[in-house]
TIVO-2410 file (N, C-alpha, C; in nm, 3 decimals):
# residues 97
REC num residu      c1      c2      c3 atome chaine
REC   1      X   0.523  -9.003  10.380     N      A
REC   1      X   0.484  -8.872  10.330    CA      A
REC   1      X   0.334  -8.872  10.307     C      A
REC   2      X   0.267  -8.782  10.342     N      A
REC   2      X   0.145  -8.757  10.342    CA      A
REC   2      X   0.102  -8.712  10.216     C      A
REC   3      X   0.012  -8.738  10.163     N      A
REC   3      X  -0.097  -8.651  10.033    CA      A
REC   3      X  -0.172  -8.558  10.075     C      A
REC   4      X  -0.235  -8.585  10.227     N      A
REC   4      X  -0.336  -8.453  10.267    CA      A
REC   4      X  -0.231  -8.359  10.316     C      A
REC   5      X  -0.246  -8.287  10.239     N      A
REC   5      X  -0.189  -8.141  10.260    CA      A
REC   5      X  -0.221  -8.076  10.431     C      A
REC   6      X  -0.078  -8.000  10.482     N      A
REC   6      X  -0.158  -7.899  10.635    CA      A
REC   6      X  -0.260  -7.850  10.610     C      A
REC   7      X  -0.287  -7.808  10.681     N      A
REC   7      X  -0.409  -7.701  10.728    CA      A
REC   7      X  -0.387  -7.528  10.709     C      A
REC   8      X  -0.251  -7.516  10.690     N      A
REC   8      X  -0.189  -7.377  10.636    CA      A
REC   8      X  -0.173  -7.375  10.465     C      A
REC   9      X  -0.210  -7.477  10.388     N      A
REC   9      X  -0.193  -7.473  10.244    CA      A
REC   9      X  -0.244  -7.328  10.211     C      A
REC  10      X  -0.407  -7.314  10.263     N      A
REC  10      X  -0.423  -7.212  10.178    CA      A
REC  10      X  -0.316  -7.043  10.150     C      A
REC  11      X  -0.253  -7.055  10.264     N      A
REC  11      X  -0.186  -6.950  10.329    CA      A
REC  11      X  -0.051  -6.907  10.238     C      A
REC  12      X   0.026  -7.057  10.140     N      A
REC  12      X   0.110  -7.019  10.014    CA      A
REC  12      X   0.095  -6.913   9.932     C      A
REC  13      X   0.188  -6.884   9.899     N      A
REC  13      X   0.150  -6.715   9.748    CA      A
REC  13      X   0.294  -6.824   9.670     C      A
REC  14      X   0.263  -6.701   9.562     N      A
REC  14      X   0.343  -6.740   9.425    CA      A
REC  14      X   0.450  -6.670   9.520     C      A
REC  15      X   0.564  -6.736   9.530     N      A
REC  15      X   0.670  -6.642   9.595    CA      A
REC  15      X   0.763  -6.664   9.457     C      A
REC  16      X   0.886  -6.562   9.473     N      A
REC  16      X   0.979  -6.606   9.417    CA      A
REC  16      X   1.115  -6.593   9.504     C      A
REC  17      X   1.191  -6.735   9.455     N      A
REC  17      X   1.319  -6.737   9.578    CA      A
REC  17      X   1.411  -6.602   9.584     C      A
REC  18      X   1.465  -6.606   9.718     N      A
REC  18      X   1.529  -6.514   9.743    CA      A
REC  18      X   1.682  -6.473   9.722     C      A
REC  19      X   1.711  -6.607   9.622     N      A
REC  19      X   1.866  -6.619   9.612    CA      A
REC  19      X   1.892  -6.787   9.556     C      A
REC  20      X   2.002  -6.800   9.561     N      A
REC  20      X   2.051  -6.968   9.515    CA      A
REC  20      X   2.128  -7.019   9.596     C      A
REC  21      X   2.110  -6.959   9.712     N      A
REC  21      X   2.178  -7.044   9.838    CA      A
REC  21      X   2.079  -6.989   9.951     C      A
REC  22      X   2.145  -7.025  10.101     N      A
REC  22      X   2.066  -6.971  10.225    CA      A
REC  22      X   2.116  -6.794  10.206     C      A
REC  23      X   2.017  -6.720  10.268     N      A
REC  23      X   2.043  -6.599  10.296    CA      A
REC  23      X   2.155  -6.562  10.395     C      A
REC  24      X   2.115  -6.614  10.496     N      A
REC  24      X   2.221  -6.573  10.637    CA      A
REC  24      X   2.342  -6.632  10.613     C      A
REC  25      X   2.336  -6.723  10.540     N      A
REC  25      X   2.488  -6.801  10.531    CA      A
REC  25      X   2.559  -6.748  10.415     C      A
REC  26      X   2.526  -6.689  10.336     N      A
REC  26      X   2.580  -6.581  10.214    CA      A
REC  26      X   2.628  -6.468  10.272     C      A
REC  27      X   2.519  -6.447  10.332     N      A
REC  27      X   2.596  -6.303  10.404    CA      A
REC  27      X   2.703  -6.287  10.523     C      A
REC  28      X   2.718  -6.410  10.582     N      A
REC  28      X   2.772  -6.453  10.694    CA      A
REC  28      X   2.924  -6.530  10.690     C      A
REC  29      X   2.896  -6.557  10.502     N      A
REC  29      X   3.022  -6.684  10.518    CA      A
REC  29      X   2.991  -6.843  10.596     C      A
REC  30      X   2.870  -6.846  10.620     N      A
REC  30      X   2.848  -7.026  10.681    CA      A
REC  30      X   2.854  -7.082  10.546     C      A
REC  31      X   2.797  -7.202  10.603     N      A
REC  31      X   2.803  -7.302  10.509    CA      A
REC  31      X   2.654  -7.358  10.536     C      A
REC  32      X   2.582  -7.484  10.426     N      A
REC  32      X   2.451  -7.545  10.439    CA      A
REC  32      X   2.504  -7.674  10.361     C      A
REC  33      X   2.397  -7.757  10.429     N      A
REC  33      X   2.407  -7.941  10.365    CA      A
REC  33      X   2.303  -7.912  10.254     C      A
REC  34      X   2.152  -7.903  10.297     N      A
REC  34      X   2.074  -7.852  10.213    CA      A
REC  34      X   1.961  -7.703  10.229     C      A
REC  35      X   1.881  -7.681  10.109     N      A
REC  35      X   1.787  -7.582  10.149    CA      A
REC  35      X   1.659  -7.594  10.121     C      A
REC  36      X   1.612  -7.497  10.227     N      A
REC  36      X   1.461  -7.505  10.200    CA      A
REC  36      X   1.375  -7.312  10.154     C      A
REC  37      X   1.267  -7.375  10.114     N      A
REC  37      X   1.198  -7.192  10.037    CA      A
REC  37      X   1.072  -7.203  10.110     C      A
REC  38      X   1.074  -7.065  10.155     N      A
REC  38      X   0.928  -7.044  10.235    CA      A
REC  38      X   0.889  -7.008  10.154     C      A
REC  39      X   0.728  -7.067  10.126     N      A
REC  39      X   0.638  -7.048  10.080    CA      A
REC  39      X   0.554  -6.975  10.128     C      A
REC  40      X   0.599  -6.904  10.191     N      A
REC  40      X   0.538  -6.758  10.213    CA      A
REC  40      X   0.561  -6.608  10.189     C      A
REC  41      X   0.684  -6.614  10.186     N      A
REC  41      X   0.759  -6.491  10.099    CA      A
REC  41      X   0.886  -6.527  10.039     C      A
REC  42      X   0.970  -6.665   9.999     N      A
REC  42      X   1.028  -6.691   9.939    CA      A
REC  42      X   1.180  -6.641   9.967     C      A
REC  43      X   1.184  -6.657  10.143     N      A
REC  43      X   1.369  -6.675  10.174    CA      A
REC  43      X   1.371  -6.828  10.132     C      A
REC  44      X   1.484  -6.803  10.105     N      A
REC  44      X   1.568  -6.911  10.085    CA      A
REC  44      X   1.680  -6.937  10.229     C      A
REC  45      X   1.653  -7.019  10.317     N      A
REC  45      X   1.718  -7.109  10.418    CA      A
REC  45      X   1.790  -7.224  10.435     C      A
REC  46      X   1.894  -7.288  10.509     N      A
REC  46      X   1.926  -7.438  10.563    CA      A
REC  46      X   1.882  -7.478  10.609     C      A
REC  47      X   1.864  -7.623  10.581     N      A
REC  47      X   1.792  -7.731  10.651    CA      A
REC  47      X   1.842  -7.761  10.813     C      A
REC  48      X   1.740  -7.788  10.896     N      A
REC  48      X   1.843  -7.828  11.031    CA      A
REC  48      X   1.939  -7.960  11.039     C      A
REC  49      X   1.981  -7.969  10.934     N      A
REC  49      X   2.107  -8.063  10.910    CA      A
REC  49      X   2.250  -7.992  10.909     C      A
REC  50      X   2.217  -7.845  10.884     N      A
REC  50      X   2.336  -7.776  10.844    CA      A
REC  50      X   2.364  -7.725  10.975     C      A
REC  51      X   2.410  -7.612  11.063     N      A
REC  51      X   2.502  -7.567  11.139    CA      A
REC  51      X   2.407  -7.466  11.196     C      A
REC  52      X   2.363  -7.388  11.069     N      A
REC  52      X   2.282  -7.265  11.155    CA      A
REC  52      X   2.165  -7.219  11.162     C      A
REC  53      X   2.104  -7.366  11.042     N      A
REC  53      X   1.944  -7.397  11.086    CA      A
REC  53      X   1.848  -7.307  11.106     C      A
REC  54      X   1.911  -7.164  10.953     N      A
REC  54      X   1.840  -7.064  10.946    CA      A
REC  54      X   1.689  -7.087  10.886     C      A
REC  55      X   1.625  -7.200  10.783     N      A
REC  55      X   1.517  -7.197  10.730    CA      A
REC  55      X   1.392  -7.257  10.917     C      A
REC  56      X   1.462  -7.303  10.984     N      A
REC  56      X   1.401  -7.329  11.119    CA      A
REC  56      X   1.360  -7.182  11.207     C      A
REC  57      X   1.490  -7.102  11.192     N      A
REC  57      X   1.467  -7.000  11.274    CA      A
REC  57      X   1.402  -6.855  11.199     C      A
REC  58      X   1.410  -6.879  11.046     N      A
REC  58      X   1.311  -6.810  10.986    CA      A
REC  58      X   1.154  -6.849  11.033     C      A
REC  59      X   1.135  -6.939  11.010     N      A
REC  59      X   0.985  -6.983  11.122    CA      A
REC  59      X   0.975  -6.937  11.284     C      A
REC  60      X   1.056  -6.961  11.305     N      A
REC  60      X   1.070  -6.900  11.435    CA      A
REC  60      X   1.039  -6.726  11.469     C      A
REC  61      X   1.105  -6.656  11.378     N      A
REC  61      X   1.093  -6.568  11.320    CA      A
REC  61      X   0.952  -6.463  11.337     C      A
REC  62      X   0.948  -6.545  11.156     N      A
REC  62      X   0.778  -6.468  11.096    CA      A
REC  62      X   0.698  -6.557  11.149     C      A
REC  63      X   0.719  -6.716  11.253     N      A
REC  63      X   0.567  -6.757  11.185    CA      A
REC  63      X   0.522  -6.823  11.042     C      A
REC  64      X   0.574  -6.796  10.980     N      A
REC  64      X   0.589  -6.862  10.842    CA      A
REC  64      X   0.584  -6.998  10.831     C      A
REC  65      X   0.486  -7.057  10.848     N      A
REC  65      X   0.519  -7.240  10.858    CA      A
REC  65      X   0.564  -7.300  10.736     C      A
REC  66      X   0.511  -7.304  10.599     N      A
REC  66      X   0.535  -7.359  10.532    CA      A
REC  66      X   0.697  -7.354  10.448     C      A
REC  67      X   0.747  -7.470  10.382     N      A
REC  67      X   0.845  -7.465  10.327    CA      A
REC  67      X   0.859  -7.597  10.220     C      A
REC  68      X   0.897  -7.546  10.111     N      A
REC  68      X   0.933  -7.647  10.040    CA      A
REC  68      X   1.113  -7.713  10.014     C      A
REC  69      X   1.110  -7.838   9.975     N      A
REC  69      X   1.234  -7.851   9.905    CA      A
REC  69      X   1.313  -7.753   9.830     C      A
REC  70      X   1.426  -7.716   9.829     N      A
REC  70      X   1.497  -7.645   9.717    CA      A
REC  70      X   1.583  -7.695   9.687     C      A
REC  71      X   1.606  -7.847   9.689     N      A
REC  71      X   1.696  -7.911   9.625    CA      A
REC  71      X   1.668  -7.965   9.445     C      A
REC  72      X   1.729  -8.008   9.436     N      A
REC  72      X   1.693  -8.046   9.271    CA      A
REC  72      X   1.632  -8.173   9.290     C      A
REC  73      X   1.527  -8.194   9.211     N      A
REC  73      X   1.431  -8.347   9.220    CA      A
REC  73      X   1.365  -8.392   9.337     C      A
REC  74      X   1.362  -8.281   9.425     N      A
REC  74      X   1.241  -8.328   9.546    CA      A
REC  74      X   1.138  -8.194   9.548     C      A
REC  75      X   1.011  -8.286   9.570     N      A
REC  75      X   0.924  -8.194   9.566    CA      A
REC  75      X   0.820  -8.128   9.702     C      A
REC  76      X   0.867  -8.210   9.820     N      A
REC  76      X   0.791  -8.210   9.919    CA      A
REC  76      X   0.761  -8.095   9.998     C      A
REC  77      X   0.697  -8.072  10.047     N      A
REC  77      X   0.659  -7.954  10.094    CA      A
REC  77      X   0.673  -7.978  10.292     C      A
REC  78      X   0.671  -7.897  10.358     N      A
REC  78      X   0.702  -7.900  10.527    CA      A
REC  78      X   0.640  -7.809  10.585     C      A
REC  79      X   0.532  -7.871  10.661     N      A
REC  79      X   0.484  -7.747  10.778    CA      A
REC  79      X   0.520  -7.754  10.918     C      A
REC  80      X   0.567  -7.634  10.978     N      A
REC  80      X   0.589  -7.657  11.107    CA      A
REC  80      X   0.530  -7.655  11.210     C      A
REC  81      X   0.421  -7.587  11.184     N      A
REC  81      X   0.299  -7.567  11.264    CA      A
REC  81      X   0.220  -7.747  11.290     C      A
REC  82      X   0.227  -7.776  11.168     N      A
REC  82      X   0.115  -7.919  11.175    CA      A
REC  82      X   0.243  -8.036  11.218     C      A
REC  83      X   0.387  -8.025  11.204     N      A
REC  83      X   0.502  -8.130  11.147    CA      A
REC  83      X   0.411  -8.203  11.121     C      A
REC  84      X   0.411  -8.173  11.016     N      A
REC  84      X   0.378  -8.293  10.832    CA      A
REC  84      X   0.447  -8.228  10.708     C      A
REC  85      X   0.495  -8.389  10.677     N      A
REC  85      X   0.565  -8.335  10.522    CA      A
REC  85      X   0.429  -8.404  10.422     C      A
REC  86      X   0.427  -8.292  10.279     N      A
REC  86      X   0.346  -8.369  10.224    CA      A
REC  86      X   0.382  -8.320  10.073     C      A
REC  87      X   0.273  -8.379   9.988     N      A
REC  87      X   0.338  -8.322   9.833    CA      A
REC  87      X   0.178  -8.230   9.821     C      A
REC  88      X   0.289  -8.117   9.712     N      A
REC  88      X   0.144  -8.118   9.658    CA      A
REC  88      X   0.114  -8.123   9.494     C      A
REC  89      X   0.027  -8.177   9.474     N      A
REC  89      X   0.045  -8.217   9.335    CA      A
REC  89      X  -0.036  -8.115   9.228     C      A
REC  90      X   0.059  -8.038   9.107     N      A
REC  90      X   0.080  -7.907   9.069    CA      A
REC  90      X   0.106  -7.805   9.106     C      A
REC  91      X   0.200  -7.795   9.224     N      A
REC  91      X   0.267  -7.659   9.262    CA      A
REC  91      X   0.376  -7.689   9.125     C      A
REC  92      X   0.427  -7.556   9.185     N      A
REC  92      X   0.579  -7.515   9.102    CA      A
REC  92      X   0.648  -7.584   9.190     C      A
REC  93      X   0.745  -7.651   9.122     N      A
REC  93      X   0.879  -7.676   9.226    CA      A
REC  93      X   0.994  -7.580   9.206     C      A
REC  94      X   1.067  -7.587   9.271     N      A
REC  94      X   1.179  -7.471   9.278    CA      A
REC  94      X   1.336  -7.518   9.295     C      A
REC  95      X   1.441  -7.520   9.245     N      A
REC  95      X   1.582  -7.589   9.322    CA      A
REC  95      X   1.689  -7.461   9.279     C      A
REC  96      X   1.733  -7.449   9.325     N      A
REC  96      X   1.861  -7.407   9.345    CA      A
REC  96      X   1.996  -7.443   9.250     C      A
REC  97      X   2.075  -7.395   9.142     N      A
REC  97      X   2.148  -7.431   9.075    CA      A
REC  97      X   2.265  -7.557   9.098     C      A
***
């Protein structure tokens, strides 16, 4: 895991999540292993571990590279534009109940 942050850091806002699970899979009836929160407007997505690998195709999407953990006790952050995971040290972290 990296300390130097992407090259899209500056590009984060204060989001707030969009829910306590994935979006598409709430509305859909799927299922998720884990999730991730764009840090860019704050959907809440599955990781591409899960089935329908909506927080991937939300990037796909908007464009939206960045994403953090929304699990409980990880803090890492993910860009897709750069693939680098990195921390950043004093964001908010965010998890999911």
């Amino acid at each position: 895991m990296s300390n130097k942050p992407c090259s899209h850091l500056d590009d984060a806002q204060d989001v707030k999540p969009s829910g306590d699970g994935c979006v598409e899979c709430l509305e859909n009836g799927g299922r998720w292993v884990h999730l991730r929160l764009c840090e860019m407007c704050g959907h809440v997505g599955c990781c591409d571990s899960s089935p329908a690998k909506h927080a991937t195709a939300h990037f796909h999407e908007t464009g939206h590279p960045l994403v953090q953990s929304y699990e409980p006790g990880e803090d890492w952050w993910w860009c897709y534009s750069d693939d680098l995971v990195f921390t950043v040290p004093g964001a908010p972290t965010y998890s999911h109940p």
